[in-house]
N, C-alpha and C positions, 0 to 999 in steps of 0.2 A: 504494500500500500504506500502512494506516494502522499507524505506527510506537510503539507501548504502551511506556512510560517503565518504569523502574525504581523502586524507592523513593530513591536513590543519585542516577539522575538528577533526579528531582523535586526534590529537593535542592539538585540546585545554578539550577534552573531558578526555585525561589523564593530564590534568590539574585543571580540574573540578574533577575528578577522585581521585586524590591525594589529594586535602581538603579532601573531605569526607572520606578517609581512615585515614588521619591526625586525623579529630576532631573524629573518630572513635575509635582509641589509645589512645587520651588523656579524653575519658570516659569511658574507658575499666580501666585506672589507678584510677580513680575515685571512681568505684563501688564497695561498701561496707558498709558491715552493718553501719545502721543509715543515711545514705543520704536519703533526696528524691528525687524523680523520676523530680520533680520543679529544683531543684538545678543542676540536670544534664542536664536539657532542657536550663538552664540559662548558664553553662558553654557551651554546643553547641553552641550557638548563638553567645558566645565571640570569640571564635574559627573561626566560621564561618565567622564574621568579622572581626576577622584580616587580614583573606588571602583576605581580598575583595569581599568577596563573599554572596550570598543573600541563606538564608532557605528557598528550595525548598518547603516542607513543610507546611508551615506557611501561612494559608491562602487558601490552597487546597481546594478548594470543600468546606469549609468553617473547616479545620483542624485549632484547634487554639493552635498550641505548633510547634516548630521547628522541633523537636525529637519523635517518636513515641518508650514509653518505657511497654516493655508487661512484665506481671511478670508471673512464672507460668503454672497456665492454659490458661494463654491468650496467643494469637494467632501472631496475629499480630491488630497493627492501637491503642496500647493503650497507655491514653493520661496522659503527665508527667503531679503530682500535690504533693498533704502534706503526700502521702504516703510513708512509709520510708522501706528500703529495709532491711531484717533480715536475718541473717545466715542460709543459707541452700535453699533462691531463689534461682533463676536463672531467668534474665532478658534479654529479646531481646532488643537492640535498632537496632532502623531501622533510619540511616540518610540519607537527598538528599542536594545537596547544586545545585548551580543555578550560575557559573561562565563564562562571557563574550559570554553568551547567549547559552551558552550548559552545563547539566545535568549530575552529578555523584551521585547516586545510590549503599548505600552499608547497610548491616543491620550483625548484629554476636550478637548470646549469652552468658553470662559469670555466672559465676557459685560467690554469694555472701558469702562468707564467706565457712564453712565445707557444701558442699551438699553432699546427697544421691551417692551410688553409679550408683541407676536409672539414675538420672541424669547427674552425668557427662558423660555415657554413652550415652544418648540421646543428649549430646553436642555433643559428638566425632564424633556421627554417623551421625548427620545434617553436621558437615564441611565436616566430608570425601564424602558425597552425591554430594556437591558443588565442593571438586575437581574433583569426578569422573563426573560428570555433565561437567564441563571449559574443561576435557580430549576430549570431544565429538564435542567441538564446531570448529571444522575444517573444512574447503573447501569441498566442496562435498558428507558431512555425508549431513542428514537429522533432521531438528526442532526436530522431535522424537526422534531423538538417543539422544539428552541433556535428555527428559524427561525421556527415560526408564531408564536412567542410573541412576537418583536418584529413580526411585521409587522400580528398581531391588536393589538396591544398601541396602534400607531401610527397603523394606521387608525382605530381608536377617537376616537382622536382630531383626526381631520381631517388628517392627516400622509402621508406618502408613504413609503416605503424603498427605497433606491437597488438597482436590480436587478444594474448591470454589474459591479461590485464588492462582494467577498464575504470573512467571515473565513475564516482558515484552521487547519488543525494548526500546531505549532510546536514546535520540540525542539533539536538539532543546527544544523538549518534553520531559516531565518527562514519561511520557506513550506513546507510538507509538508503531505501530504493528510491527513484529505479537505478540502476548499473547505467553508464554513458559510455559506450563503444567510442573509438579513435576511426570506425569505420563503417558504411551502412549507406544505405539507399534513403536518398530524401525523400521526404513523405513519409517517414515510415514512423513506428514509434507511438509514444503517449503524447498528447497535447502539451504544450508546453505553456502554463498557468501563472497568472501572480502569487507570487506565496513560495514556489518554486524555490530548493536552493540546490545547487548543483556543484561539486567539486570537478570540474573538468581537468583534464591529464594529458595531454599528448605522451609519449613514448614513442621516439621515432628512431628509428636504427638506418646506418647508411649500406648495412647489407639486406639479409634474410630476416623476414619478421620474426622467424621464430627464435625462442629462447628455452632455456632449461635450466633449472635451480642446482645452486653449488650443494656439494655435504655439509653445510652449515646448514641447511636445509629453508633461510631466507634468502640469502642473494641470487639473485634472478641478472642471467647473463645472456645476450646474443648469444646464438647456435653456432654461429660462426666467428665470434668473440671478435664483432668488426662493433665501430662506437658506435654511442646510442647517448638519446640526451633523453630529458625529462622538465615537464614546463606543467606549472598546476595552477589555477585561482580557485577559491570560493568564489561561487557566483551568484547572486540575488538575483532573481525573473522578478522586475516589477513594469505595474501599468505601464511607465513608460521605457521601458528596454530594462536591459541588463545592469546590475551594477558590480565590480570588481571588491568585493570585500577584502580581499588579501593584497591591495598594492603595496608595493616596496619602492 
């Protein structure tokens, strides 16, 4: 059942909203050669408790890191530790925070030190997926007009969109329905309503969409261990269009 927000809850959901795009920026400043992936999980958490707020995160399903940070070929779900980040990654973090009992939801890639020009490429093209994706999400399109717009958007450009993981609603819940594919036929879908809130996700790989999970049994990596980026907002459906609760 898809669960239509208040104006009351929207509210505090761009309040939840705004931490995670906060502690968002002040790890986006952070990232560069020689940190690890520990140290960035560690600054989240300070962050996340200042503004009062709890790591959504932490404790998930039994996730033991506040911050999911993927480097590379990984996907998404991978977990911060003594790995140090070197010139020429590029690392997803994905953060949730957990503020006066509703859920903000945001994840972006950054490019560590000199990368590839692959890369910064497969950046540009995962954010621009996500705004042409937030373009879609207006009163009376269709769930599928978000998806096809990242995955037309991505093919275009020679890119792929991860099929096994998908965004989702977000409210109360870190996950509530409906699921938001990265790919799908316009038209299709549940109506898309004021009240709406939608966690949207690209996941775009410059090889093969598919992936497969390490023996850690969270990190989620290309099949063919070629990069992949990761781009997230909260998103509010209201009367008049979309709104970005997660900016940074």
């Amino acid at each position: 059942m898809i669960v239509l927000k208040s104006s009351q809850e929207i509210e505090l959901m761009r309040q939840a909203g705004r931490i995670a795009g906060e502690v968002l920026h002040e790890l986006s400043l952070a990232v560069k050669p020689g940190i690890t992936t520990a140290s960035l999980d560690n600054l989240a958490l300070r962050c996340i408790r200042k503004n009062n707020a709890e790591p959504a995160f932490l404790g998930y399903n039994g996730f033991p890191a506040c911050i999911c940070t993927s480097i590379n070929e990984e996907v998404v779900h991978g977990i911060p530790g003594l790995r140090r980040l070197k010139s020429g990654d590029i690392i997803s973090i994905d953060v949730g925070v957990l503020y006066k009992g509703y859920y903000g939801d945001a994840a972006a890639t950054f490019p560590v030190g000199k990368v590839s020009p692959l890369a910064a490429q497969l950046i540009e093209v995962t954010r621009e997926s996500l705004n042409q994706a937030v373009n879609k999400a207006v009163p009376g399109n269709r769930l599928y007009d978000i998806s096809n717009a990242v995955q037309s958007y991505v093919e275009s450009k020679g890119f792929s969109v991860v099929r096994n993981y998908v965004g989702h609603g977000i409210g109360s819940n870190l996950h509530e329905e409906p699921q938001v594919p990265n790919f799908g036929l316009p038209g299709k879908g549940p109506l898309l309503e004021p009240g709406m809130v939608l966690a949207i996700e690209p996941m775009v790989n410059t090889g093969t969409w598919e992936v497969e999970t390490l023996d850690d049994q969270w990190t989620v990596v290309t099949r063919d261990r070629r990069l992949s980026a990761h781009f997230e907002h909260s998103v509010a459906i209201l009367q008049d269009g979309p709104e970005i609760l997660t900016s940074f």
